[in-house]
PLY file of the C-alpha trace (Angstrom):
ply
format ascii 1.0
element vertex 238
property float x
property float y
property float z
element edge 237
property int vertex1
property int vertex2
end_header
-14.18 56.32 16.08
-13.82 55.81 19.99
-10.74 56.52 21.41
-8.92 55.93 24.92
-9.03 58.61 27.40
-6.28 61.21 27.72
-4.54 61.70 31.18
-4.12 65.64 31.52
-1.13 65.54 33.73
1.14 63.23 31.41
-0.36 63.37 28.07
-0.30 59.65 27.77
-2.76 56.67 27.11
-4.48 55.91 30.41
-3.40 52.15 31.48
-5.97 49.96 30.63
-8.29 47.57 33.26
-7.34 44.39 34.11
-10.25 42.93 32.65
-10.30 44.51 29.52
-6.93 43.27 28.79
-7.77 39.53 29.52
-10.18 40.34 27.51
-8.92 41.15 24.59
-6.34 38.64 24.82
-9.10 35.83 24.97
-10.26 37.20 21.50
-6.91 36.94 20.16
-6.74 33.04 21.18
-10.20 32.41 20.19
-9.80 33.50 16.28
-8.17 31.96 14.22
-5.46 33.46 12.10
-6.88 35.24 9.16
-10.37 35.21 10.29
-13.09 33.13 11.68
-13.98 30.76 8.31
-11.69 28.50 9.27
-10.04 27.83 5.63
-6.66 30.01 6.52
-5.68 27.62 9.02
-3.75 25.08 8.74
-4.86 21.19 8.10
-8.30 20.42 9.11
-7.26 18.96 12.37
-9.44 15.76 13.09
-9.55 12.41 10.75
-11.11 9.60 10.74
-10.55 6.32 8.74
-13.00 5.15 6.48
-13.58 1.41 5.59
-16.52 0.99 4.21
-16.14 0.12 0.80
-15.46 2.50 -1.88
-16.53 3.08 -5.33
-14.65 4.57 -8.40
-17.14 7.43 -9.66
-17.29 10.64 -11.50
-16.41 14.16 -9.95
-19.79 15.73 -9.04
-20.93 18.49 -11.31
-20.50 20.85 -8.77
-17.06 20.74 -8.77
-15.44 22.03 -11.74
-13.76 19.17 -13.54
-11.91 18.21 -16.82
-14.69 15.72 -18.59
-14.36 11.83 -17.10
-12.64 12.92 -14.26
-13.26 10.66 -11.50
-12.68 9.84 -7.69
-12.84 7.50 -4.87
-16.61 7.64 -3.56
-15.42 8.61 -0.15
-13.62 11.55 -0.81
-16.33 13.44 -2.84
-17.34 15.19 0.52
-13.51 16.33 1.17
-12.97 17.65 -2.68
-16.69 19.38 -2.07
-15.50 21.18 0.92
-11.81 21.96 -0.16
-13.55 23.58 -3.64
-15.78 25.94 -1.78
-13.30 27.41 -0.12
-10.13 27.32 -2.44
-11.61 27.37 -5.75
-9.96 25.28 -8.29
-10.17 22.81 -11.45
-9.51 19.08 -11.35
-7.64 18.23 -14.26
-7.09 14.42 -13.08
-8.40 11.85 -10.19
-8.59 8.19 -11.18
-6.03 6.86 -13.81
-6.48 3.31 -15.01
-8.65 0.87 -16.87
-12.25 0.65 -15.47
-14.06 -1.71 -16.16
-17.13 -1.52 -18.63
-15.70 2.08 -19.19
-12.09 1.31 -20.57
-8.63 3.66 -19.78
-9.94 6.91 -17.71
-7.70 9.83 -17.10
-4.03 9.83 -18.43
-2.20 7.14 -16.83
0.69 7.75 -18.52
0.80 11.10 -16.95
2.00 9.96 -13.41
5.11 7.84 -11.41
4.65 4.15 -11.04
2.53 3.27 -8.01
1.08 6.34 -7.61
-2.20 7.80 -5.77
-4.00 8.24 -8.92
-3.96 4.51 -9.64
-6.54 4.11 -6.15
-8.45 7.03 -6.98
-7.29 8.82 -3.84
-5.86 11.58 -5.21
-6.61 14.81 -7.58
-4.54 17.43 -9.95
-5.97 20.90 -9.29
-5.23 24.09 -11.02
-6.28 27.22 -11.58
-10.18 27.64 -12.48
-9.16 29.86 -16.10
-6.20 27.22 -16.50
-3.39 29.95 -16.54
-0.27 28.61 -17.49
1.77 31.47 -15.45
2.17 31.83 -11.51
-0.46 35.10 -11.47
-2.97 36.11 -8.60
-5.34 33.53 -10.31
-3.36 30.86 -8.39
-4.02 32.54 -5.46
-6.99 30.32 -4.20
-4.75 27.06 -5.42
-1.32 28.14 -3.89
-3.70 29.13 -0.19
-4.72 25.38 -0.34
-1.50 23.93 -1.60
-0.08 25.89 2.22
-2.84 24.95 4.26
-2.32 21.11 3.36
1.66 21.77 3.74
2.83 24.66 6.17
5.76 23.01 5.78
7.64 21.60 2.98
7.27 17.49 2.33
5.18 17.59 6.00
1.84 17.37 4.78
-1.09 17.45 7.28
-3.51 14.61 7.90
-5.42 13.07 5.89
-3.19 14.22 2.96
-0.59 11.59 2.24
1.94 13.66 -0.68
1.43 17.08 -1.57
3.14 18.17 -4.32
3.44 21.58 -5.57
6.64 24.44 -5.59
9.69 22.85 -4.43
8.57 19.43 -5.71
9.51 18.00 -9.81
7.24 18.89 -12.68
4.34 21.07 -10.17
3.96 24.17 -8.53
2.22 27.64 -9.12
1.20 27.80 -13.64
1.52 23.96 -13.57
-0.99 21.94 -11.07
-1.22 20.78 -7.35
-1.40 17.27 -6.44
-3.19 16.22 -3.62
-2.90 12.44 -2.30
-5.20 11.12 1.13
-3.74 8.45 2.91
-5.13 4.98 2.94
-4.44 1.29 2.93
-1.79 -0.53 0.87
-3.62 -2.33 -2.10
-3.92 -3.57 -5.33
-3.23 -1.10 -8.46
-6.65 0.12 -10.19
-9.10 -0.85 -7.22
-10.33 1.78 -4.09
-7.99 0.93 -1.33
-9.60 -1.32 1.67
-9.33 2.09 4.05
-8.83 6.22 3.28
-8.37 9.15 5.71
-10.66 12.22 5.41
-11.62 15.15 7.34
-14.70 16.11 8.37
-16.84 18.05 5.77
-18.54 19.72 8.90
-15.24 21.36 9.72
-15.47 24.64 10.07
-11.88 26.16 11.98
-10.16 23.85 14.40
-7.15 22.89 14.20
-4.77 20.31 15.53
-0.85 19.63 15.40
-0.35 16.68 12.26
0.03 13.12 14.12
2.27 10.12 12.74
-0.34 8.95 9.55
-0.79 5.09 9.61
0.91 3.23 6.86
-0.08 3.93 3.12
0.16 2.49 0.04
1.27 4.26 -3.11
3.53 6.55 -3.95
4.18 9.77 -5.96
6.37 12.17 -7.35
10.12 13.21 -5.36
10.58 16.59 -4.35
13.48 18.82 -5.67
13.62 21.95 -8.19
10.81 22.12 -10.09
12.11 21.13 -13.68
12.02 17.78 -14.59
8.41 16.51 -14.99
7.60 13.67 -12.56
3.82 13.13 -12.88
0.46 14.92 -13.25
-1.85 16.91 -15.50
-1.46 20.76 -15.63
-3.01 23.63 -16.79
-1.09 23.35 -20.11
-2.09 19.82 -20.64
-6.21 20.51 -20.46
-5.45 23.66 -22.14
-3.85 21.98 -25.21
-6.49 19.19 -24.98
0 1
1 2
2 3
3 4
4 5
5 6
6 7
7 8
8 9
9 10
10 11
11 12
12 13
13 14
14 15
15 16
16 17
17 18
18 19
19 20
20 21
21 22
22 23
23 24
24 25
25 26
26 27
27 28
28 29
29 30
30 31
31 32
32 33
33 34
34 35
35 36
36 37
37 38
38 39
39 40
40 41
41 42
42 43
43 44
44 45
45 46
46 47
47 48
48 49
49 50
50 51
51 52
52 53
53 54
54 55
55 56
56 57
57 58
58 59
59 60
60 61
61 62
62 63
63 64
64 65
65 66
66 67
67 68
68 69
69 70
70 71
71 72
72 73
73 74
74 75
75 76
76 77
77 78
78 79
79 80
80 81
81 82
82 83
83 84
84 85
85 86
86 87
87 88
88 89
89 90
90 91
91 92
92 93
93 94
94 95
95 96
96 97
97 98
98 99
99 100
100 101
101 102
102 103
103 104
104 105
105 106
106 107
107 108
108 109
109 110
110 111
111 112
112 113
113 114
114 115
115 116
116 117
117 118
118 119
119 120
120 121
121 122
122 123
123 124
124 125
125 126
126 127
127 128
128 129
129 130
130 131
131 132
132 133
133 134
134 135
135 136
136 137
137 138
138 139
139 140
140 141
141 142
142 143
143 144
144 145
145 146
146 147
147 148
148 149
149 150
150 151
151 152
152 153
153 154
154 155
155 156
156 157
157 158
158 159
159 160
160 161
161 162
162 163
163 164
164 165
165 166
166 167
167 168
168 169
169 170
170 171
171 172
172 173
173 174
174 175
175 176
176 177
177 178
178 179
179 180
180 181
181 182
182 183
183 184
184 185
185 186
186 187
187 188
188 189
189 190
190 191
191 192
192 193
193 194
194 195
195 196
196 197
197 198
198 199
199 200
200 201
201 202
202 203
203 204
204 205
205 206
206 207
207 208
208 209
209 210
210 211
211 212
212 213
213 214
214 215
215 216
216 217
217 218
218 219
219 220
220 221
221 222
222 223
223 224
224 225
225 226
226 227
227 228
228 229
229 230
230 231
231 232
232 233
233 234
234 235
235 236
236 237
């Protein structure tokens, strides 16, 4: 391994050049905290608002899934890119009738008015559906901080995310994940939803004001009393 020159008279590291320090100190500005991929950091940084119509369809195969899950045809790309990089399992997207297919997901299973009723949000856990906070959560509890550095201040385009510190989820049970979009009627894809850019690949910007949302989900508080969602123990019973 290289090392700095010696000085002989004082024994001490030589100071460095001028250049080389500005140097190095560019490098440190330029990469992002815990590396270049770009999935450390925190919120994808720029949105955009989608209003062209969406549809209420199944998770893709590619993206591990309890069976009939399904999702708002605009954020497919999002859950693509956010599965790559923090691997998880969606236990839940859409609950509600549908027509010509009858009552998907577990309606029952969430708050009145919320997210999952417009198909614009998912339950994640763990991919072997451990019911205990272990280094299998890892992956889930990395995503769960890069959508929320801080508590109940999620980053656009998520709208609520609820894991530890918030009712009935956290590490062993599931993370909820809600986008923003437009007000609407229960059981339909809302006229507008926020994503990120799929393309995104480290960038990051400060969260902005999101524009008024409909829906709503579960309060936060100590994690106890069960407010809404499908965990691990839920598919794991099923």
């Amino acid at each position: 391994m290289a090392s700095f020159p010696h000085s002989k008279n004082r024994g001490g590291i030589r100071r460095l050049p001028v250049a080389l320090l500005a140097g190095l100190f560019a490098v440190l500005l330029l990469v992002p905290a815990g590396g270049a991929g770009g999935a450390s950091m925190q919120g994808p940084g720029a949105t955009r608002i989608v209003k062209k119509p969406g549809r209420i369809v199944p998770v893709p195969a590619d993206i591990p899934h309890q069976a009939g899950s399904r999702i708002d045809s605009r954020l497919i790309a999002n859950l693509r890119w956010l599965q790559k990089r923090f691997p998880f399992y969606v236990t839940e997207g859409y609950a509600g009738p549908l027509r010509n297919v009858g009552t998907v997901g577990c309606p029952g299973c969430h708050v009145s008015g919320s997210d999952h009723f417009y198909a614009a949000a998912v339950d994640v856990v763990a991919l072997d559906f451990s019911t205990s906070c272990s280094r299998r959560w890892r992956p889930v509890t990395r995503l769960a901080h890069w959508s929320e550095p801080r508590q109940n201040v999620p980053v656009r385009p998520f709208r609520w995310i609820g894991y530890d510190g918030d009712s009935g989820h956290g590490c062993g049970h599931h993370l909820h994940l809600s986008w923003n979009h437009a007000p609407g009627r229960l059981y339909r894809p809302a006229a507008w939803i926020e994503v990120f850019r799929a393309d995104f690949t480290g960038t990051s910007t400060p969260p902005r004001k999101p524009p008024p949302t409909g829906g709503q989900d579960g309060p936060s508080g100590p994690a106890g009393a069960e407010t809404g969602g499908v965990s691990a123990r839920m598919v794991a019973d099923r």
